[in-house]
Jmol script that loads the backbone (N, CA, C; Angstrom):
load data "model"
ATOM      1  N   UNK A   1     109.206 108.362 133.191  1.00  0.00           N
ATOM      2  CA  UNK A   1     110.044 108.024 132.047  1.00  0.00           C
ATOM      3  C   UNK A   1     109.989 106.525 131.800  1.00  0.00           C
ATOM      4  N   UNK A   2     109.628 106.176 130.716  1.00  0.00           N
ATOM      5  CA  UNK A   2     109.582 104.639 130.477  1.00  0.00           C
ATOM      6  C   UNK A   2     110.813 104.194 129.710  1.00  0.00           C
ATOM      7  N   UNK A   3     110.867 103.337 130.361  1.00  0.00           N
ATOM      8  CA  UNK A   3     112.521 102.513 129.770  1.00  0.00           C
ATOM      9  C   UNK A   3     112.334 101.008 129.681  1.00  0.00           C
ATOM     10  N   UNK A   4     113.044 100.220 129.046  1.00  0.00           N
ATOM     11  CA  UNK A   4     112.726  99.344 128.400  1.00  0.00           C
ATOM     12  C   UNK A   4     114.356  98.929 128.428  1.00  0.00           C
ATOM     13  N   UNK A   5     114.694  97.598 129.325  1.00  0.00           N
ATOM     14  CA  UNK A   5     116.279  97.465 129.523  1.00  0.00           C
ATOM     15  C   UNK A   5     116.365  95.672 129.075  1.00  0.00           C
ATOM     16  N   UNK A   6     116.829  95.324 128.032  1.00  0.00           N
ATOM     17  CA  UNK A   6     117.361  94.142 127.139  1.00  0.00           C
ATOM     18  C   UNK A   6     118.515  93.522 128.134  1.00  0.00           C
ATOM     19  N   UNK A   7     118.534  92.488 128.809  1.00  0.00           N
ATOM     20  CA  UNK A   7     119.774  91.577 129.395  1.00  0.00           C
ATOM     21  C   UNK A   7     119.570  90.180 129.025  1.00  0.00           C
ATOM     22  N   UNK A   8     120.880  89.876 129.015  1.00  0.00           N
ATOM     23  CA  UNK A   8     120.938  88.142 128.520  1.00  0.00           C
ATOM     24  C   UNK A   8     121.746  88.035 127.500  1.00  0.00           C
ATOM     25  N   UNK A   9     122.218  89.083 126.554  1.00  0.00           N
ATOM     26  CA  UNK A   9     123.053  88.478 125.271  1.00  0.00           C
ATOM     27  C   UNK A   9     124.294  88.242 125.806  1.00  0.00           C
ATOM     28  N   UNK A  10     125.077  87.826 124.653  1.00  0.00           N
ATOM     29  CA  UNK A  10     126.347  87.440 125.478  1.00  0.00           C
ATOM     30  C   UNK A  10     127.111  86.597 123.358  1.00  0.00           C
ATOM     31  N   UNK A  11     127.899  86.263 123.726  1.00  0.00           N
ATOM     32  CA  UNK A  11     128.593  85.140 122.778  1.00  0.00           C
ATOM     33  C   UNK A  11     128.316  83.346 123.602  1.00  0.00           C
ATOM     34  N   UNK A  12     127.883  83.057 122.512  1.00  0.00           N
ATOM     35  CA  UNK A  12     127.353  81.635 122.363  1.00  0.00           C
ATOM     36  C   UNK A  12     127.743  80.623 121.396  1.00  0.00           C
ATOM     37  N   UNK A  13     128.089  79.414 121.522  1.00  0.00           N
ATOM     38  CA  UNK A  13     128.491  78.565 120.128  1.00  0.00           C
ATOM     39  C   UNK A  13     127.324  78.045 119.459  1.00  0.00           C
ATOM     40  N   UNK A  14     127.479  78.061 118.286  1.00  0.00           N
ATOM     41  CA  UNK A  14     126.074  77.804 117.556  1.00  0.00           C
ATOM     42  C   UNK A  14     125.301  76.032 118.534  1.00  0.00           C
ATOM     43  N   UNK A  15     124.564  76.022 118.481  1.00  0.00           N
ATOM     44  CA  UNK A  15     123.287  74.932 119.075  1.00  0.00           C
ATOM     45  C   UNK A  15     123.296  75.242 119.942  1.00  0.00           C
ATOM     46  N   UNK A  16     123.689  76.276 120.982  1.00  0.00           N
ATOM     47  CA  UNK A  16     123.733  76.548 122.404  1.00  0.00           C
ATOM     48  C   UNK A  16     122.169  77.655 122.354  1.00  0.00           C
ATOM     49  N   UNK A  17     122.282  77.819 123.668  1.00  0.00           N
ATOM     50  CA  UNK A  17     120.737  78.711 124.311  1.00  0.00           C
ATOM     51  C   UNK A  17     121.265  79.968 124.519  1.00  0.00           C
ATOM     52  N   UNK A  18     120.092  81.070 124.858  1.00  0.00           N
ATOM     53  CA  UNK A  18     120.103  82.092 125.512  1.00  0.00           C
ATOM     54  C   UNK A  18     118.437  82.314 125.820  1.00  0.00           C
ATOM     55  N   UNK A  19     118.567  83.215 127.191  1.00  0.00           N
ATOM     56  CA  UNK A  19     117.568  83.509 127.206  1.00  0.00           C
ATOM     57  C   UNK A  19     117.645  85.220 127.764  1.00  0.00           C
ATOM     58  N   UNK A  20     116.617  85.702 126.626  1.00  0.00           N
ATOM     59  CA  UNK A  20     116.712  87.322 127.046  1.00  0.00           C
ATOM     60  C   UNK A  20     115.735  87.983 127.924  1.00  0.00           C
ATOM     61  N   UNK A  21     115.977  88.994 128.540  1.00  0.00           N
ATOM     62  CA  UNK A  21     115.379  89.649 129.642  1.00  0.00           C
ATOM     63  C   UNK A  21     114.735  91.139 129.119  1.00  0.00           C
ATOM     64  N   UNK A  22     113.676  91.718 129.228  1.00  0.00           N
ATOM     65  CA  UNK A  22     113.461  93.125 128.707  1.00  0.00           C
ATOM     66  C   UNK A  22     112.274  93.250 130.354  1.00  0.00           C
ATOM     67  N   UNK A  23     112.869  93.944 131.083  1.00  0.00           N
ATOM     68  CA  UNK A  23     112.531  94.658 132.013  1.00  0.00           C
ATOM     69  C   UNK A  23     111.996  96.133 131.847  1.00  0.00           C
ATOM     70  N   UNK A  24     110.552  96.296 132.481  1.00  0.00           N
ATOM     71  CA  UNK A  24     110.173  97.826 131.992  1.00  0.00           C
ATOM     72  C   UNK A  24     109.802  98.423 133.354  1.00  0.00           C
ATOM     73  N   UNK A  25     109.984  99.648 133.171  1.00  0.00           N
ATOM     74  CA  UNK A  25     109.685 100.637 134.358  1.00  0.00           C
ATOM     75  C   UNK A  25     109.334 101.397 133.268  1.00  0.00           C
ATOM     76  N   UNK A  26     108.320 102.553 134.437  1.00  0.00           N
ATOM     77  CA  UNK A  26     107.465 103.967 134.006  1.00  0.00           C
ATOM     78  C   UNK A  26     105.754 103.366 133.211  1.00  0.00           C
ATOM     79  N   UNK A  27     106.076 101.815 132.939  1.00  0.00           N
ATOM     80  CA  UNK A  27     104.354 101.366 132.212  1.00  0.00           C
ATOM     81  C   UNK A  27     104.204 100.328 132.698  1.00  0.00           C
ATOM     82  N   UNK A  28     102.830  99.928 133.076  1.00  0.00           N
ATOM     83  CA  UNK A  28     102.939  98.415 133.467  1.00  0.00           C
ATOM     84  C   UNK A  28     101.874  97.509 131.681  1.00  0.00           C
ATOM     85  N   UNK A  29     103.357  96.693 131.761  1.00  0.00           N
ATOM     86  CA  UNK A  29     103.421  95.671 130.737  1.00  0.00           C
ATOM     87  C   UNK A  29     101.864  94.904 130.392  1.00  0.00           C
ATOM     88  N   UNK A  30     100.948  94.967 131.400  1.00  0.00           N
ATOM     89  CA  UNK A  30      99.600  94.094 131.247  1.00  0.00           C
ATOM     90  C   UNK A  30      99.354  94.041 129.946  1.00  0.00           C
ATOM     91  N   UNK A  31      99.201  96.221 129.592  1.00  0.00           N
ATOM     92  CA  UNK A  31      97.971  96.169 128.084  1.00  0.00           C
ATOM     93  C   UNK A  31      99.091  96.523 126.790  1.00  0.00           C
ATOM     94  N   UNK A  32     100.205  95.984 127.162  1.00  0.00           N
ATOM     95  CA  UNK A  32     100.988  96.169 126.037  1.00  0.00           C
ATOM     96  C   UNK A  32     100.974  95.031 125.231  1.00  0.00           C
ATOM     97  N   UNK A  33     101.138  95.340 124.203  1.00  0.00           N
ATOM     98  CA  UNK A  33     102.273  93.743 123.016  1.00  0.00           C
ATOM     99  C   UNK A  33     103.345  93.889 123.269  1.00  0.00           C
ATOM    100  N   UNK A  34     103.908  93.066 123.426  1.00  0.00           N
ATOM    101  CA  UNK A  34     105.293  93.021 123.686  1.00  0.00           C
ATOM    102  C   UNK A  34     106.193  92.426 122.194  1.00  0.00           C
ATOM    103  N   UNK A  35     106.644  93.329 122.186  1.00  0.00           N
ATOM    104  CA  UNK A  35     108.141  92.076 121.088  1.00  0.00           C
ATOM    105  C   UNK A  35     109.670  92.267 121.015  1.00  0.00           C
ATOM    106  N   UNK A  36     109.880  91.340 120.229  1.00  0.00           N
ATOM    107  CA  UNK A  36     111.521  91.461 120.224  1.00  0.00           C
ATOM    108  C   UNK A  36     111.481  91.116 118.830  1.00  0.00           C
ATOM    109  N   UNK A  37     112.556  92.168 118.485  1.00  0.00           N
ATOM    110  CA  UNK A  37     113.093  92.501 117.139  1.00  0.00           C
ATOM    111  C   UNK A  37     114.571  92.524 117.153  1.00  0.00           C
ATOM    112  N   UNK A  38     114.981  91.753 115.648  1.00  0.00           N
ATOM    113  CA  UNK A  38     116.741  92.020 115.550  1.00  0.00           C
ATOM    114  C   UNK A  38     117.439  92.831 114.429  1.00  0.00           C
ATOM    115  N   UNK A  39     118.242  93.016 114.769  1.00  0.00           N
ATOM    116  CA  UNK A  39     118.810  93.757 113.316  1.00  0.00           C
ATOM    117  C   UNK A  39     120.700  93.257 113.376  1.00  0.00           C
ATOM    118  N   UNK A  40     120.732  92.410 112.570  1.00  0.00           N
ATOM    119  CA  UNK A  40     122.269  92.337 111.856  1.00  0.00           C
ATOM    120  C   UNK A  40     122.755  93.077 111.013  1.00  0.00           C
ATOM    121  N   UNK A  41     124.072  93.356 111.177  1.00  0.00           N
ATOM    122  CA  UNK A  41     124.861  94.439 110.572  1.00  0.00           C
ATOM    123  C   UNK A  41     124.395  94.253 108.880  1.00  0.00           C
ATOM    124  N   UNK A  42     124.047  96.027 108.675  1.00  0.00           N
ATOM    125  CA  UNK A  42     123.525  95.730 107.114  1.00  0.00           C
ATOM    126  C   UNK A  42     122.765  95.367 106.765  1.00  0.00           C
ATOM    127  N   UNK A  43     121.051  94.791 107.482  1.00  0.00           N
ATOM    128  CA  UNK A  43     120.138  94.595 107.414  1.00  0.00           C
ATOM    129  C   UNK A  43     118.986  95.263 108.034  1.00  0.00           C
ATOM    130  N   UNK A  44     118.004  95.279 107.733  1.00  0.00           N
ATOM    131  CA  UNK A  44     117.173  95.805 108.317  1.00  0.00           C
ATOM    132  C   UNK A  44     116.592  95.534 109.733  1.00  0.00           C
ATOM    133  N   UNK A  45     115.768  95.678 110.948  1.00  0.00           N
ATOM    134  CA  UNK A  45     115.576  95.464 111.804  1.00  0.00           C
ATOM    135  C   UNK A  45     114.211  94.453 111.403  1.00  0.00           C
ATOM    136  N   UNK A  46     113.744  93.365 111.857  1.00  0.00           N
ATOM    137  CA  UNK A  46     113.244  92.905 111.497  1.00  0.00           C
ATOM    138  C   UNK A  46     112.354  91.952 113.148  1.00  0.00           C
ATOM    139  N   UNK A  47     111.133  91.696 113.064  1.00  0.00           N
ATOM    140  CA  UNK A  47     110.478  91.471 114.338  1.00  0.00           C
ATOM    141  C   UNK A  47     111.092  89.881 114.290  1.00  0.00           C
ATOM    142  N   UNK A  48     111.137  89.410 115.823  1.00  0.00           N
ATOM    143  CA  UNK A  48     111.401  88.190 115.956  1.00  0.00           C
ATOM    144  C   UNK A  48     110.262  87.248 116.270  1.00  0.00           C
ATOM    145  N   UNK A  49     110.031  88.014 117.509  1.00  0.00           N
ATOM    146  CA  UNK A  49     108.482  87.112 118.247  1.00  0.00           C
ATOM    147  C   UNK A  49     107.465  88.530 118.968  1.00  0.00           C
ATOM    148  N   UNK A  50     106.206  88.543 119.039  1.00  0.00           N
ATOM    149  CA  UNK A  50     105.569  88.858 119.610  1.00  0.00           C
ATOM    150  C   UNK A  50     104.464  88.377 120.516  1.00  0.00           C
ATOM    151  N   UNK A  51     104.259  89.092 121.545  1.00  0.00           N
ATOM    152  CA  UNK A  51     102.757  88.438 122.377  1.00  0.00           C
ATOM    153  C   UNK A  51     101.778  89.604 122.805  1.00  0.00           C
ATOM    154  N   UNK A  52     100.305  89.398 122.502  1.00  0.00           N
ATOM    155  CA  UNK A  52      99.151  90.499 122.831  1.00  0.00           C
ATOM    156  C   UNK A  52      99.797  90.515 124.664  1.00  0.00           C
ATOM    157  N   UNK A  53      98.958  90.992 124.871  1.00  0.00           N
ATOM    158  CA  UNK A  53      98.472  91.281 126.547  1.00  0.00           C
ATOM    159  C   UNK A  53      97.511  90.200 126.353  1.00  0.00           C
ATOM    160  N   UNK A  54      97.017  89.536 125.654  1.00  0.00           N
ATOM    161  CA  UNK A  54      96.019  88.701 126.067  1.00  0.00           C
ATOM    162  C   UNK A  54      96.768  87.068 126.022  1.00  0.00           C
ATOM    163  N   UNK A  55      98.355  86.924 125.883  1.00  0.00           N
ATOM    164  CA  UNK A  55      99.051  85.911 125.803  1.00  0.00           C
ATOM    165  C   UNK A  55      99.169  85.147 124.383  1.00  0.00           C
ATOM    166  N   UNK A  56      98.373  85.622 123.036  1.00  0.00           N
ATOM    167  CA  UNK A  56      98.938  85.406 121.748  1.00  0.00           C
ATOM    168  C   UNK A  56     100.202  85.617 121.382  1.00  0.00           C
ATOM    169  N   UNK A  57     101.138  84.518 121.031  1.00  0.00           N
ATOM    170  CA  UNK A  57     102.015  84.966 120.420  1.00  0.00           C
ATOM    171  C   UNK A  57     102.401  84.452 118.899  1.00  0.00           C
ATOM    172  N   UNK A  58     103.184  85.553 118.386  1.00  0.00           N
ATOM    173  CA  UNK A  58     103.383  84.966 117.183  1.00  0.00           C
ATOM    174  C   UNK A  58     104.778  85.041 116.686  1.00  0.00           C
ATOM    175  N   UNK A  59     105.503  84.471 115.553  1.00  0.00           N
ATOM    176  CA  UNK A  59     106.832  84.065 115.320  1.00  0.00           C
ATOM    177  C   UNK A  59     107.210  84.289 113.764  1.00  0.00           C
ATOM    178  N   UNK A  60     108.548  84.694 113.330  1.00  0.00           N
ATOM    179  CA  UNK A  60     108.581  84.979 112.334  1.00  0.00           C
ATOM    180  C   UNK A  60     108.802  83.738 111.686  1.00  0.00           C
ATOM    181  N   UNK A  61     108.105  83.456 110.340  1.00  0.00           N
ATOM    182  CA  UNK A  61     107.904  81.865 110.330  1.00  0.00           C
ATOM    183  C   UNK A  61     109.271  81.046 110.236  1.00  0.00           C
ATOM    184  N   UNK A  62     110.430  81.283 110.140  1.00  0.00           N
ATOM    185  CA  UNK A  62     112.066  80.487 110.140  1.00  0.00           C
ATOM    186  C   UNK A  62     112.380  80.730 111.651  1.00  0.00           C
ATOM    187  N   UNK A  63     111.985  81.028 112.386  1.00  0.00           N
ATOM    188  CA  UNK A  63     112.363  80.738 113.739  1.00  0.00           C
ATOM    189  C   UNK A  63     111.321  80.379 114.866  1.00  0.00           C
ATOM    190  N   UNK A  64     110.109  79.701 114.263  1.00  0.00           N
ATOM    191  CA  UNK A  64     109.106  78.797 115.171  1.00  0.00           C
ATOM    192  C   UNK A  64     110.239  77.318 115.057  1.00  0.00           C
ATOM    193  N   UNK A  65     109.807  76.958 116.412  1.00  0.00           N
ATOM    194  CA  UNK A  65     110.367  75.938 116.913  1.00  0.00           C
ATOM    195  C   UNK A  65     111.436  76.101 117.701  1.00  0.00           C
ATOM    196  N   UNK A  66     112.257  77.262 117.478  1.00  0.00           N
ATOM    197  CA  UNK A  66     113.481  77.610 117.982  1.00  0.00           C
ATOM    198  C   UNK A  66     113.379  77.957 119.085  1.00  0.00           C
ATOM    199  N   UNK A  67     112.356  79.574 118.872  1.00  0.00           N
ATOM    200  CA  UNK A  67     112.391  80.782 120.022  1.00  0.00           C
ATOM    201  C   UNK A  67     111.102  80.733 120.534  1.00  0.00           C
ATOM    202  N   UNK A  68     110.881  80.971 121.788  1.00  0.00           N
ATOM    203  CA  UNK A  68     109.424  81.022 122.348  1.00  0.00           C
ATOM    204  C   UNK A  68     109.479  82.487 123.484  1.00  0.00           C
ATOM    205  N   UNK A  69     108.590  83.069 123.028  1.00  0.00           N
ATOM    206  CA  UNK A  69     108.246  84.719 123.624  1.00  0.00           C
ATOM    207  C   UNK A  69     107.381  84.107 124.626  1.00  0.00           C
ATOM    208  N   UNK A  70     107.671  84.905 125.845  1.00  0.00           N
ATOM    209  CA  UNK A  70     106.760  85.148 127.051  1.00  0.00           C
ATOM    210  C   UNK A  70     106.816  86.413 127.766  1.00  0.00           C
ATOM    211  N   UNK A  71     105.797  86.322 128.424  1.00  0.00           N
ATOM    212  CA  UNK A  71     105.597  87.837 129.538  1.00  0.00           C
ATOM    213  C   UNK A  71     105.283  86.909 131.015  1.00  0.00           C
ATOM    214  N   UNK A  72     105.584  87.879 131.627  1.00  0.00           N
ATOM    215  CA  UNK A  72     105.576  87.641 133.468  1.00  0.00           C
ATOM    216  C   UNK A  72     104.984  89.333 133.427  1.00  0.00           C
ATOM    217  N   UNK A  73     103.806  89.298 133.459  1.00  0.00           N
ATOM    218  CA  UNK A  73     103.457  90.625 134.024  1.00  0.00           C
ATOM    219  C   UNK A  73     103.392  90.967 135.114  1.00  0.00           C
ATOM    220  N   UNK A  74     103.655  90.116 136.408  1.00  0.00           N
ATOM    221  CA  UNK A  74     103.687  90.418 138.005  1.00  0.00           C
ATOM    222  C   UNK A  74     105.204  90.983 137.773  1.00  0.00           C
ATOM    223  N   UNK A  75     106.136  90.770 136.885  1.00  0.00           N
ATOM    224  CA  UNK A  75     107.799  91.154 136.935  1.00  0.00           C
ATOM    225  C   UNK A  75     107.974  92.221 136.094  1.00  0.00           C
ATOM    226  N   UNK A  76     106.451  92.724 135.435  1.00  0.00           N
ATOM    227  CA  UNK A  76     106.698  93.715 134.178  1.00  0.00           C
ATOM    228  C   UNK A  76     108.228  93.985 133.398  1.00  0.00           C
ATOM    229  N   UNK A  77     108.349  91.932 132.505  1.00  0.00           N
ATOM    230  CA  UNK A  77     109.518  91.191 132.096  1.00  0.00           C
ATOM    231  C   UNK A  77     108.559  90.179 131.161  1.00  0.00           C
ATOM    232  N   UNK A  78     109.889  90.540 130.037  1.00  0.00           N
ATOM    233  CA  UNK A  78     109.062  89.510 128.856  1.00  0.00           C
ATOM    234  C   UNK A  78     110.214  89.324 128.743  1.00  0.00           C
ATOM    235  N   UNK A  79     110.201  87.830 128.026  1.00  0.00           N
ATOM    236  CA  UNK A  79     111.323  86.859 127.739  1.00  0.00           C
ATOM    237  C   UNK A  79     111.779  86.429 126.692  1.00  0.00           C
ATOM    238  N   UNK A  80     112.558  86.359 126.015  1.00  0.00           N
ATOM    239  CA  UNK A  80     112.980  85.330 124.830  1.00  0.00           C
ATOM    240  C   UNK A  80     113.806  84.346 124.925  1.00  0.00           C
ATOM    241  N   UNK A  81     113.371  82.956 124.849  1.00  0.00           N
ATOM    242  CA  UNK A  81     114.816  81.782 124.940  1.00  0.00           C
ATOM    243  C   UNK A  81     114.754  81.562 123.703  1.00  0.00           C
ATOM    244  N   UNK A  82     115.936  81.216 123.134  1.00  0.00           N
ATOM    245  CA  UNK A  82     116.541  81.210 122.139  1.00  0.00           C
ATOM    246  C   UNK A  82     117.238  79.605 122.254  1.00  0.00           C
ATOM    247  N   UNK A  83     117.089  78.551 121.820  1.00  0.00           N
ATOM    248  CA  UNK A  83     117.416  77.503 121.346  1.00  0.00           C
ATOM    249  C   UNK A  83     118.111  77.129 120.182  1.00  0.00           C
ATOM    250  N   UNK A  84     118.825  76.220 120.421  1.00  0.00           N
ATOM    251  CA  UNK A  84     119.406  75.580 119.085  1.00  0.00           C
ATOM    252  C   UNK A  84     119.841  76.901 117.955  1.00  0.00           C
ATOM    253  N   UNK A  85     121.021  77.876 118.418  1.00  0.00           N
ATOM    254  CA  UNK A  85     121.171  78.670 117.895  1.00  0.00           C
ATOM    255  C   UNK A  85     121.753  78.865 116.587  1.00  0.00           C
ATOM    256  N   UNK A  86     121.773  79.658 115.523  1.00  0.00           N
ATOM    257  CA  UNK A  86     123.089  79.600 114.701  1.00  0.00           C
ATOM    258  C   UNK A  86     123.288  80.951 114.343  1.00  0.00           C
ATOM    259  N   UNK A  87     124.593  80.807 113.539  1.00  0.00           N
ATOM    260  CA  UNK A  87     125.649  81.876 113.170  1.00  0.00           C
ATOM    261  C   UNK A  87     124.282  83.147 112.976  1.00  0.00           C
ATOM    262  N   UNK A  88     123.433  82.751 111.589  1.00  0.00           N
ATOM    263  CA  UNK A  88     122.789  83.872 111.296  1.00  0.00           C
ATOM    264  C   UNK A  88     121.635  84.173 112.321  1.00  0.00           C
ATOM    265  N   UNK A  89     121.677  83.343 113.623  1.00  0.00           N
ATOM    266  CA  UNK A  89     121.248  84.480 114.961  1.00  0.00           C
ATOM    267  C   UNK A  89     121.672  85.826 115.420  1.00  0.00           C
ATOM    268  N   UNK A  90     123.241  85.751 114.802  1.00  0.00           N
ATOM    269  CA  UNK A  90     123.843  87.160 115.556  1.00  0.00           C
ATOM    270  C   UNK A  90     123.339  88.465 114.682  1.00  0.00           C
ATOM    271  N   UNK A  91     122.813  89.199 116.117  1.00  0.00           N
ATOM    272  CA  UNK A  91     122.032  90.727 116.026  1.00  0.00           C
ATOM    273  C   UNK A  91     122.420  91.253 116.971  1.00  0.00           C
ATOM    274  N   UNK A  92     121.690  92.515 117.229  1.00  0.00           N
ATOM    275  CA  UNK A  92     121.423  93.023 117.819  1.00  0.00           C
ATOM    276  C   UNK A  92     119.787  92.872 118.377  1.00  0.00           C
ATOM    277  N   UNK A  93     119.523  92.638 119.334  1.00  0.00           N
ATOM    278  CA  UNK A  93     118.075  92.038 119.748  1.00  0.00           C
ATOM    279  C   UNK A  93     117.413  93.188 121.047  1.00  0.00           C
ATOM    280  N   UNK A  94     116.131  93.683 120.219  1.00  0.00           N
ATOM    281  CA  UNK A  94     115.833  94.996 120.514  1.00  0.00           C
ATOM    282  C   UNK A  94     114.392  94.184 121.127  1.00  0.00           C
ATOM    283  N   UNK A  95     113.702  95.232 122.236  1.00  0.00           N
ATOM    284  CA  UNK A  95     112.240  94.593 122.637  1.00  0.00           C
ATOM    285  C   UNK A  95     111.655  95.748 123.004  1.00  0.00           C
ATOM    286  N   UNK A  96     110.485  95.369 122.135  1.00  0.00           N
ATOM    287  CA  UNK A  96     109.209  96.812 121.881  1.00  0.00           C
ATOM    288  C   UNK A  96     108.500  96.715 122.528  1.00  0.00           C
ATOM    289  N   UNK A  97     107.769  97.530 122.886  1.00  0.00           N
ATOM    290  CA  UNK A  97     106.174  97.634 123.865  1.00  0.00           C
ATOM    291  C   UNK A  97     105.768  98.595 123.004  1.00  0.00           C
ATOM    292  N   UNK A  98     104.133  98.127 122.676  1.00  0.00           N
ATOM    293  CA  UNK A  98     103.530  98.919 121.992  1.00  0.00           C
ATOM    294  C   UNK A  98     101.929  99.017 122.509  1.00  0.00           C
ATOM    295  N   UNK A  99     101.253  99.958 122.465  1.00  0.00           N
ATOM    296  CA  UNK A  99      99.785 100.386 122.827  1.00  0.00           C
ATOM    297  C   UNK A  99      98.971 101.252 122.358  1.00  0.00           C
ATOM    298  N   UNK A 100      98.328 101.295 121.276  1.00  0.00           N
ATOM    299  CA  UNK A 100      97.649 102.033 120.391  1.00  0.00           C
ATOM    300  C   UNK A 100      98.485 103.143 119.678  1.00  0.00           C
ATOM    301  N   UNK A 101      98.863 104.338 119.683  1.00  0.00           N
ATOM    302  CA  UNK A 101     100.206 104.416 119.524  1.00  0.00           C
ATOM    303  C   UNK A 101     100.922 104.893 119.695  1.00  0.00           C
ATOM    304  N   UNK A 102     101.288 104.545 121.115  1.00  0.00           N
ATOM    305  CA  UNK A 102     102.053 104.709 121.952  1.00  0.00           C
ATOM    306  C   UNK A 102     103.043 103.107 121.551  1.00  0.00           C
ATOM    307  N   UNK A 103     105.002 103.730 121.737  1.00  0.00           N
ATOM    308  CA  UNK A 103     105.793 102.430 121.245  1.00  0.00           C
ATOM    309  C   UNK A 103     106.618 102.560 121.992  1.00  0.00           C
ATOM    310  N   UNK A 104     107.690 102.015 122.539  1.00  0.00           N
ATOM    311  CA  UNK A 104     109.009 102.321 123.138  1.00  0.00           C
ATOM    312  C   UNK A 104     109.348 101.508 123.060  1.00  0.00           C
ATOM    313  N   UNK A 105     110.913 101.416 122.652  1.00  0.00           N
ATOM    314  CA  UNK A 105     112.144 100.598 122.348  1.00  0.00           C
ATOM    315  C   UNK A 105     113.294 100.719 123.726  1.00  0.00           C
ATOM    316  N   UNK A 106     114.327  99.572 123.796  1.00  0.00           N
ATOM    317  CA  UNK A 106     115.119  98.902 124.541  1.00  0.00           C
ATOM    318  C   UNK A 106     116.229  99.610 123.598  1.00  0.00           C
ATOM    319  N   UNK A 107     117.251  99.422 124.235  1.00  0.00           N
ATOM    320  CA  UNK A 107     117.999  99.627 124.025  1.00  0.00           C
ATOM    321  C   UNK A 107     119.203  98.831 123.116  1.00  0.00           C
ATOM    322  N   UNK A 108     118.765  97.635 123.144  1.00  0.00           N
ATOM    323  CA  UNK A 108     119.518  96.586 122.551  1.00  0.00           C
ATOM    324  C   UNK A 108     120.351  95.486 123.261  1.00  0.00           C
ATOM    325  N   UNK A 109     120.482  94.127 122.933  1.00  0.00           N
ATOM    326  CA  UNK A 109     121.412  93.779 123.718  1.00  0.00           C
ATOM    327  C   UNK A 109     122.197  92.476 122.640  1.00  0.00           C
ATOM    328  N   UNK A 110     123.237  92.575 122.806  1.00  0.00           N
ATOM    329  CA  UNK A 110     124.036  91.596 121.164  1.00  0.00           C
ATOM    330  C   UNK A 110     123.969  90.547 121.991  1.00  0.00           C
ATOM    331  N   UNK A 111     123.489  89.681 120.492  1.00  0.00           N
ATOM    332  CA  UNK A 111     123.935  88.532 120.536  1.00  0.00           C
ATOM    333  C   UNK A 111     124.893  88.068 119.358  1.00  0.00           C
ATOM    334  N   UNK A 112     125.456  87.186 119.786  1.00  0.00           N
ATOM    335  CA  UNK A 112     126.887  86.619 118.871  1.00  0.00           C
ATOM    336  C   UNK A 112     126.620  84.971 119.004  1.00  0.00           C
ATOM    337  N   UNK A 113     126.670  84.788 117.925  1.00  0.00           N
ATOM    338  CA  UNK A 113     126.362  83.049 117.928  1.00  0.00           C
ATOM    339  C   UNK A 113     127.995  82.825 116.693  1.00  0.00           C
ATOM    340  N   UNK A 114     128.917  81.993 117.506  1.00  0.00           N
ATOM    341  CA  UNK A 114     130.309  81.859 116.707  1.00  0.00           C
ATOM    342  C   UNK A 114     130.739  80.622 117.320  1.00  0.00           C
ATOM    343  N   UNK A 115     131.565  79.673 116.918  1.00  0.00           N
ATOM    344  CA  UNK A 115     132.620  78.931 117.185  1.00  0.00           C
ATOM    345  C   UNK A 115     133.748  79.959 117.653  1.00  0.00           C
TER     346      UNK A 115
END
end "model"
wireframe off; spacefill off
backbone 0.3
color backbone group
């Protein structure tokens, strides 16, 4: 059974950090893409950052500079830090693995960026 488990959100004041955790069991992470996707209330789900298995990554273009995607494939764990945050950060922040097509989704984990 492959599972896909999101840790790290939390409530944050806007310019503050986070950094998220997506831990996988049942696949090993090598030949996957990895990404993280968000969805705020009333919007669509929308990709944040992705990376090949071959360590490309790419960014949705209003949040380069901010967020930087990584993988640790010895921890089959990909990462998101999240920098210099604001209000319209808060989602729900979901992380995909995908492989020809084969996909599996996380479960979610909120983030809240507020005073």
């Amino acid at each position: 059974q492959v599972q896909l488990v999101e840790s790290g959100g939390g409530l944050v004041q806007p310019g503050g950090s986070l950094r998220l955790s997506c831990a996988a069991s049942g696949i090993r992470i090598n030949i996957y893409k990895m990404g993280w996707y968000r969805q705020a209330p009333g919007k669509q789900r929308e990709l944040v950052a992705a990376i090949t298995s071959d360590g490309f990554a790419n960014y949705a273009d209003d949040l380069k500079g901010r967020f930087t995607i990584s993988r640790e494939n010895a921890k089959n764990t990909v990462y998101l830090q999240m920098n210099s945050l604001k209000p319209e950060d808060t989602a729900v922040y979901y992380c995909q693995a995908t492989f020809y097509a084969n996909a599996y989704w996380g479960q979610g984990t909120q983030v809240t960026v507020s005073s």
